[in-house]
N, C-alpha and C positions, 0 to 999 in steps of 0.2 A: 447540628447539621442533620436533615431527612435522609432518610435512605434514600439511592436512586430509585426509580419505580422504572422498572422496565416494559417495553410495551409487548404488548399481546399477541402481537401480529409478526413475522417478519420483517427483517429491514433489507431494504435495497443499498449496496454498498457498490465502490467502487476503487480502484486501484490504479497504480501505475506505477510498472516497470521503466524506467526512464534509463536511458543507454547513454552513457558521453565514453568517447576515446575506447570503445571496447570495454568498459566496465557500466556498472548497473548501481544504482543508489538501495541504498537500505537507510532506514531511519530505526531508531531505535524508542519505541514507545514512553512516555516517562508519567504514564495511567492510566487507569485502567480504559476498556477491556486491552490486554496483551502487555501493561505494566513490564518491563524493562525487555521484552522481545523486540529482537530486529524484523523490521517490515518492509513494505513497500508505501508508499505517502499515499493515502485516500480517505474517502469515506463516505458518510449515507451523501445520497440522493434525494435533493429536495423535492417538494411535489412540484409538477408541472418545469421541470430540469428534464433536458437531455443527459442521456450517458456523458457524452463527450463536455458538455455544459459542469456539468456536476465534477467530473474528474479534473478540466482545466481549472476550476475552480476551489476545489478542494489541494493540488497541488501547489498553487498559487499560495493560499491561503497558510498551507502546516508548513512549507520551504521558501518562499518565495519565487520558485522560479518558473520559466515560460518553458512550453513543451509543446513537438507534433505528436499526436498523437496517430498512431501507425493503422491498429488492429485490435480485434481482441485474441488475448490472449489465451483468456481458459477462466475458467469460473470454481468457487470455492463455495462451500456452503458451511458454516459454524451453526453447529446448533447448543439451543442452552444447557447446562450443565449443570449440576448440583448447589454450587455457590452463586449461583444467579445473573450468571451471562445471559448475554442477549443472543436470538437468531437472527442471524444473516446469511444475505447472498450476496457475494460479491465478485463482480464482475471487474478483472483482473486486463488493462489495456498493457499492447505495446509502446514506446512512444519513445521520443527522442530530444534530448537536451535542446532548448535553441537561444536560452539569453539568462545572465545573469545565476550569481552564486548564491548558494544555499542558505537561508536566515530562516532559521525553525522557530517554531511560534509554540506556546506553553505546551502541547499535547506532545511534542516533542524531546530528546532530551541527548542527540547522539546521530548525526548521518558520517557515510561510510561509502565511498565508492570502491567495490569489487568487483573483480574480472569474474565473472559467471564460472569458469572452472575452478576457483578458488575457494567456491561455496563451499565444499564435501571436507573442506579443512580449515574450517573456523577453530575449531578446539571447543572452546567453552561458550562461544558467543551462541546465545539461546534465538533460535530462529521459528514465525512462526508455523504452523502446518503447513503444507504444499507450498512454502514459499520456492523450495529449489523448482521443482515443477514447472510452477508458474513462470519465474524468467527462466528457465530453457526454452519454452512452447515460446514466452516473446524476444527471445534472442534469433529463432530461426523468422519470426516476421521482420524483425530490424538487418538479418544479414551481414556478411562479413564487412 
């Protein structure tokens, strides 16, 4: 097997906080980058993709399910690191459940619907950077 080759450039990323009943989906990575961290379902940005294009579609794709998408939430920057991650920028939506249950596809390996204040008491569950952050800024766009 090649090593991955990672590109040179940054990558344009994206995300979604997705809301049903008062709780927030987290997915749990099952490789890399973020290998067994809990997340929010997203990712790169194709060329010639809208934000919103790339996010319903990338959600679509890792969970299977449909979403409105609200706002944006807040943005996140990863940069590379010594074992050879990649840079991103990822632009973090609000958004909201609208059809159909969760069927995770191989990049996947674990979702979890949490109520946003229950985050600060996971225990051992490995969450990654500014993910609490992120859905608080898009819990105040989706509202009580």
């Amino acid at each position: 097997m090649s090593p991955v080759v990672q590109p040179t450039h940054p990558q344009l990323a994206v995300s979604a906080a997705i809301f049903r009943d008062g709780k927030v989906l987290l997915v749990r990575r099952a490789r890399s980058p973020g290998k067994g961290f809990y997340s929010l379902p997203g990712g790169r940005v194709e060329f010639g993709e809208s934000l919103h294009q790339a996010l319903a579609r990338e959600v679509d794709e890792e969970t299977g399910l449909a979403i409105e998408i609200v706002g944006l939430a807040g943005w996140r920057e990863v940069l590379p690191t010594a074992d050879g991650t990649g840079h991103y920028l990822i632009m973090s939506f609000a958004s909201r459940w609208v059809a159909r249950e969760p069927a995770l596809n191989d990049e996947l390996d674990d979702y979890r619907w949490i109520a946003p204040e229950a985050l600060a008491n996971l225990g051992d569950l490995k969450l990654t950077g500014g993910l609490e952050e992120v859905i608080q800024s898009a819990g105040r766009l989706i509202g009580p």
